[in-house]
N, C-alpha and C positions, 0 to 999 in steps of 0.2 A: 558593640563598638563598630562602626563606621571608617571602614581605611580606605583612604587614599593610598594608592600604591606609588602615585609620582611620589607623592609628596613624601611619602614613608623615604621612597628609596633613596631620595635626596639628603635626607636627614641621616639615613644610614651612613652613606657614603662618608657624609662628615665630619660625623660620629668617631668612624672608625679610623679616620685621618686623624682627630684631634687622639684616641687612645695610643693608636701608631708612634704621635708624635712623646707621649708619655712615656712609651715603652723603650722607643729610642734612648732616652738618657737617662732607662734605670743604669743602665752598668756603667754610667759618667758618674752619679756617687756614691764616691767613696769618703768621704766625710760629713761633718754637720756643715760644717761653711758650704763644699757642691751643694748639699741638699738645698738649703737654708738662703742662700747668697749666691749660687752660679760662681763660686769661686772669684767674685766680682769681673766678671767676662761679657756684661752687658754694652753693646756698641749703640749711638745713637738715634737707630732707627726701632731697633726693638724695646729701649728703655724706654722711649716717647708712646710707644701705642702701644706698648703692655700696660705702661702707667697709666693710661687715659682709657684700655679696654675693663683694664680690672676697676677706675674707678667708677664708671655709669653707671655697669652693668645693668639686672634686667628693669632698673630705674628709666633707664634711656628710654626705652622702646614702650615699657608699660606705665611706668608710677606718672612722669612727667608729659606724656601724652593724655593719657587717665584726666592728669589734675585740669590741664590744659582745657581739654572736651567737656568737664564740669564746670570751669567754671571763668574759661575764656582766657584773655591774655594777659592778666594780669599773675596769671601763674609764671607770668617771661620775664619777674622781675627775680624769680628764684635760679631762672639759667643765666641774668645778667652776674647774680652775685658766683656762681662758678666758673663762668668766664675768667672775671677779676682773678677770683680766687686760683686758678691753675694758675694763671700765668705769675701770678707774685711767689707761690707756690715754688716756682721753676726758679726763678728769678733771685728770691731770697734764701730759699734753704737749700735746695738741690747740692748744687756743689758746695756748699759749707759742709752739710752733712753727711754727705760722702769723703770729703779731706778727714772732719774730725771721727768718723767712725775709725776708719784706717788709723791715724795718729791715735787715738785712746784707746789701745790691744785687739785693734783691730775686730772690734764689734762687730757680731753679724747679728744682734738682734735690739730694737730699741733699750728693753731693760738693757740688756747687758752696755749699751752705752751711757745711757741715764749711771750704770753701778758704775761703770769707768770712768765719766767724767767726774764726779764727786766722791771717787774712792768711799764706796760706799762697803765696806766689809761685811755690817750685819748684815744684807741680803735684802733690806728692807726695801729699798727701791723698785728690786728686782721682782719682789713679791707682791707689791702695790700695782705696780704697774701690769704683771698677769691676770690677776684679779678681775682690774676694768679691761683690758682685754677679752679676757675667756664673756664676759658679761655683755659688751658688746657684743662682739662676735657671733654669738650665740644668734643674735636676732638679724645681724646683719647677713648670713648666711642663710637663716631661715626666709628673709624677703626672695634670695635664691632662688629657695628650693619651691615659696609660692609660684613663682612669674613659673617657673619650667612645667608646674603641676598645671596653669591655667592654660598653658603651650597645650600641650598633650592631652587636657580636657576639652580644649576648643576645637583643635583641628583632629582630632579622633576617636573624641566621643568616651575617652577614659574615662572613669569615677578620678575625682580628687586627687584621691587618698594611692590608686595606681599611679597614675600621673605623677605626683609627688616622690615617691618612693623610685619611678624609673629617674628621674632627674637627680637624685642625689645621688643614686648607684653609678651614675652613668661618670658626676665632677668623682668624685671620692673614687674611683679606679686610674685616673691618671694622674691623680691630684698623688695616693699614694705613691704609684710607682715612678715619677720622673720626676716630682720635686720644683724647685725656684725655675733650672734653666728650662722643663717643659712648660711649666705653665707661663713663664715670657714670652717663651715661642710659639703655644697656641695661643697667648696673648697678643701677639700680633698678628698673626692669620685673621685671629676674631675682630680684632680691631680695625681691618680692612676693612673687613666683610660686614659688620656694621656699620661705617661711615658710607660704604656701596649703598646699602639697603635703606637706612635713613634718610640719601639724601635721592634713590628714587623713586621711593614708596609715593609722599608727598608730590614729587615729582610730576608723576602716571597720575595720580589720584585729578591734578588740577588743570593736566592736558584734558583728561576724559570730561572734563564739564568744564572747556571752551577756554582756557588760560586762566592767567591769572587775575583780571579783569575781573574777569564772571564770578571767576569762585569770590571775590571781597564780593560780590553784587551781590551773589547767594548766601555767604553771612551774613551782609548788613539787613540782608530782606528776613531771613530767620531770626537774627537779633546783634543789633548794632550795637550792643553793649559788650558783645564777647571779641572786642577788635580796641576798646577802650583801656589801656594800660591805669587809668586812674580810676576806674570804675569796677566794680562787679556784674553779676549776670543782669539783675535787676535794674542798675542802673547807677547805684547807690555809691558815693565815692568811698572807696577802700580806705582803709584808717592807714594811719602814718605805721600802727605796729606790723602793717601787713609788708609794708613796701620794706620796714625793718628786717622781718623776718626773714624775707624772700632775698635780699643782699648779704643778709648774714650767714648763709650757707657756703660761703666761699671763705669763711674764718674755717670752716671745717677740715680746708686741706690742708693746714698745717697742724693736725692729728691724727691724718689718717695709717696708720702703722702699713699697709698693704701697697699704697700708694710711697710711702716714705720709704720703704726696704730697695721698692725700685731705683733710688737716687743711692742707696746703701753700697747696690749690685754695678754701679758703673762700671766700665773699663779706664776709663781718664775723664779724671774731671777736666778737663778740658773739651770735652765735646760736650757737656750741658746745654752749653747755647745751642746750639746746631738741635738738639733734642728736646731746647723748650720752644724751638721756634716752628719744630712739628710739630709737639701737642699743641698747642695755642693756636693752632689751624686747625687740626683735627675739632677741638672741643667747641669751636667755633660753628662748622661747619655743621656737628653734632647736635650742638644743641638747639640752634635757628631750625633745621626741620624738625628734631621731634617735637617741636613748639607748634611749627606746622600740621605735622601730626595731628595734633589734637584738634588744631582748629579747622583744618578743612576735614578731618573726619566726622564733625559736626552734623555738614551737610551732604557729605558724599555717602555717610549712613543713613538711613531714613526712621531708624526706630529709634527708641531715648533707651539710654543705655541708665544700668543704676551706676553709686559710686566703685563698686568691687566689680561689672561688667565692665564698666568704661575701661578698665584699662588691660580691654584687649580689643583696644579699638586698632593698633595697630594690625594685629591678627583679624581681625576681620575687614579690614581695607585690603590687605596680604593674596584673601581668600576668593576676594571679589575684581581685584584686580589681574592676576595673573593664573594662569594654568601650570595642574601637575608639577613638574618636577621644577618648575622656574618657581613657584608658590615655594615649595619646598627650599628654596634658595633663600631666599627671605627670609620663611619662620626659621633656617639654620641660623639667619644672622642674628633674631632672638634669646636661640638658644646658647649662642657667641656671648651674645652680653650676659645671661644668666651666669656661663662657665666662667669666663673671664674674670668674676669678683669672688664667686664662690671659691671657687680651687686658691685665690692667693689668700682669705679671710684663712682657710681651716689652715693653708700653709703657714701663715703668721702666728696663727693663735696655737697650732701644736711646736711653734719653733721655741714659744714663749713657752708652754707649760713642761716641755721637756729640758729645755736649756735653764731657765728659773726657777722650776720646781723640782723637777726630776732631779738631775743632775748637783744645783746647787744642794738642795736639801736630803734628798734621798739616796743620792750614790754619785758621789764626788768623784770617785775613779772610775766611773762606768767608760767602755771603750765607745770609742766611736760606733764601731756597726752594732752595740746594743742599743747607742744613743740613736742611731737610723731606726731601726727599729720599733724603739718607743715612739718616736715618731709617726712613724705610719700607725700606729695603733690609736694613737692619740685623733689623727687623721679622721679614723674612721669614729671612735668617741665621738668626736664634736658633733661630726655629719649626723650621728643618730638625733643626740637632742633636740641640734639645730631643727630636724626633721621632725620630731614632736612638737615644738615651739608652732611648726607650720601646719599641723594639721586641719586648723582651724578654716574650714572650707571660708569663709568670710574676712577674712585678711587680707589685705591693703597694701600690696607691695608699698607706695608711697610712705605707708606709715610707718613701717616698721624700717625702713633704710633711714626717713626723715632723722626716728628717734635715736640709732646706732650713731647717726655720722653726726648729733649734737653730741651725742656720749666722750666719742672717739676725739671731736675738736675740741671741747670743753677740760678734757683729763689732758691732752697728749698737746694740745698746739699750744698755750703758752707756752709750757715746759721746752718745747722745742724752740722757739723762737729764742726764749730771753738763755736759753743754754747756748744756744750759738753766738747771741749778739753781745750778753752782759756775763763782764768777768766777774764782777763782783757776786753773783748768784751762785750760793752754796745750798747743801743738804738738805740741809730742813728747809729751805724756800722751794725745792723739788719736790719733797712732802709733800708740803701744805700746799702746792700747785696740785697734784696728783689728786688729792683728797676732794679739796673742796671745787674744783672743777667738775670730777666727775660726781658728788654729789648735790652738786647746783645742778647739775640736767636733769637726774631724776628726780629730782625732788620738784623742778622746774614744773616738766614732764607734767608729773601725778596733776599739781595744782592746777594749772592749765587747762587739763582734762574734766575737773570735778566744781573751780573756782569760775576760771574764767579772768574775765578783767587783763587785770596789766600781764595774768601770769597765759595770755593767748598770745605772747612775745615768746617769738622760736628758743626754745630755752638754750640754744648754741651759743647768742648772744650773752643774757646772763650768766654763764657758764662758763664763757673766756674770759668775760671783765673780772668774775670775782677770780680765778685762777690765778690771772695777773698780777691781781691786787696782794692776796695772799703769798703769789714770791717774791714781790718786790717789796713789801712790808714784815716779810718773816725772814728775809736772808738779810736785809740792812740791819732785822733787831737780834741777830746771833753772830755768832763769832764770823768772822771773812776766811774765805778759803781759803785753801796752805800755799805755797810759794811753789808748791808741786805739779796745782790744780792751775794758777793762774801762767806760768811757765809755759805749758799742754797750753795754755788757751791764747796765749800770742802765738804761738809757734804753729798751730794748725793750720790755718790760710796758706803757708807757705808750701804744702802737701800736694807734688804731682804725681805721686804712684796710684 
């Protein structure tokens, strides 16, 4: 193994800042709400860029840079569709779903609102809903714990398999001990420190060969096709399912449970605005250079990268542009976006399996600090599997988030949408939103993969239309909610605490 000591120490230093910042607000809880929810104490600067650090993650810097450097700019129609998608994101549910969580027994976890809003007693919602949770998750933390193993194998020379295993020790120790309000909080340090490095990575890269001028001259000279938004590498015009798919990932933010708790944890919905109108700058800014990223890493690399090296093309722009401990600066901000997602995915999915499975089913009168507890244990549960699911030295950060975050929109974003906006939606149209959402993606997924054809359509898309379908045709044909349900559901909007 091969160490840089700038670059080491740089990354120490950060390290032990982001655990610091962990350890700090172990003894702030004292319940599942602190742990789970920050007590909803979230102010508008940290709920904007923890939202937007925990969503890229190490997607930012590897998967979408990666896809970009393969296969040019027609992968910029997938950061136009999460553009859109944050800001309606912000725009449509935020403050609704922060009113109605509060107003329906004050929810701190989506089951538990889903069980609140449709008085759901058997459990069934709560238990559907963990389910595609923990199943998600599982992969979506695993894309994590790849991007941190390729970190740590690129700039040091690790095996895989070391690399991987330091990176998931490293989220799962503060992830455990400081809970919702540490990981907001190092969610915005990282979120800084990402939108820094993103936007002067690119920056440096197209100073060093003559401005911006030059570098388009030295694409189009390399190939003039990877600067074509309607075209492919070769030249050939992208099918209509492509430009589909690539818009359709911005349907995925209204399911992302990691992303959504953040709007959960507010302090006043009144400051929403003030906080969509910094992410929607942040994500802007975000995702135009790692788009650059890609494409001038093109030429400012000189060798051809495969598809699973391509995306550390960041890391090797990183390596070649800067010295020692500034290097080190940058691949922290990598490491920011890996943490950033990881830490709030296992915090979501152990908030779920403790609070819907545990507790509902297994031990109803459990106290609080044995419900903290199961938590952290659950914590470190997830991290392990997750970390099996990654060992697979040939894994694809791109793929493995692509496939989570159709899972995650396809089960949880109608449900959210038509439960905030339609009173007439009851129980079983929650159901059968849950069910066949999330398995339209896999099932999508599988064919896709083995067919081809209509089914190389991002399965997020098919996946929210039939979701939708299924609650708006399964709650019109059963009984209408109770007079209890639609009461709560005028009365929420009206919600300033």
């Amino acid at each position: 193994m091969n160490v840089d000591w700038q670059i080491l120490s740089s990354l120490v230093l950060y390290l032990l800042f982001m655990v610091g910042i962990g350890f700090y607000f172990y003894g702030k809880n004292n319940t599942p709400t602190d742990y789970f929810l920050g007590n909803r104490k979230l102010g508008a600067w940290v709920t904007s860029m923890s939202a937007q650090a925990s969503d890229m993650s190490g997607w930012m810097l590897m998967g979408l840079p990666g896809a970009v450097y393969l296969a040019g700019f027609p992968e910029a129609w997938t950061a136009i569709g999460l553009a859109l998608g944050t800001y309606f994101n912000w725009l449509l549910v935020a403050k609704r779903l922060r009113q109605y969580t509060k107003v329906s027994g004050d929810s701190i976890t989506l089951p538990e609102f889903f069980s609140n809003r449709f008085r759901d007693d058997s459990g069934i919602l709560r238990i559907l809903c963990s389910i595609f949770i923990i199943i998600f998750y599982l992969f979506y933390t695993a894309s994590g714990f790849v991007a941190g193993a390729k970190l740590f194998a690129s700039v040091f020379g690790m095996t895989y398999l070391s690399g991987l295993m330091l990176s998931a020790f490293i989220i799962v120790v503060y992830t455990f001990a400081g809970g919702f309000l540490a990981v907001c909080w190092t969610d915005f340090f990282q979120g800084l420190l990402m939108l820094f490095a993103v936007i002067l990575v690119p920056g440096m890269a197209i100073h060093s060969m003559g401005g911006f001028g030059a570098t388009i001259d030295q694409i189009n000279a390399f190939n003039p096709n990877l600067l074509n938004m309607l075209t492919d590498a070769t030249g050939a015009p992208i099918a209509a399912l492509t430009i589909a798919s690539g818009l359709a990932w911005g349907l995925g933010y209204f399911g992302q449970p990691h992303i959504l708790v953040r709007f959960m944890g507010i302090d006043n919905p009144n400051t929403v605005k003030k906080s969509r109108r910094i992410a929607t700058v942040w994500v802007i800014f975000a995702l135009v250079c790692a788009v650059l990223i890609g494409l001038v890493g093109r030429v400012f690399i000189a060798e051809d990268l495969s598809a699973a090296a391509g995306e550390t093309i960041y890391i090797t722009m990183v390596l070649k542009l800067f010295p020692g401990m500034i290097a080190g600066l940058f691949l922290a901000a990598l490491l920011a976006a890996v943490m950033s997602t990881a830490d709030s995915q296992l915090l979501v999915a152990a908030s779920s399996v403790t609070g819907d499975f545990y507790k509902t089913l297994l031990r109803k009168n459990a106290s609080d600090k044995e419900l903290m507890w199961v938590s952290r244990i659950v914590v470190v549960v997830i991290a392990v599997i997750a970390a099996l699911i990654a060992t697979d030295q040939d894994s694809i950060v791109y793929q493995l988030v692509s496939f989570a975050w159709a899972g995650f929109g396809s089960t949880f974003g109608p449900l959210i949408v038509f439960s905030l906006f339609w009173r007439r939606m009851n129980k079983a149209g929650a159901i059968a939103g849950i069910v066949s959402g999330g398995v339209t993606a896999i099932a999508w997924h599988m064919l896709g993969q083995n067919i081809g054809g209509i089914f190389k359509l991002y399965e997020l898309l098919p996946g929210f239309v039939v979701s939708s379908l299924f609650i708006v045709i399964v709650s019109l044909l059963t009984k209408a909610p109770s007079q209890a349900i639609t009461d709560e559901f005028d009365r929420y909007p009206q919600c300033t605490e």
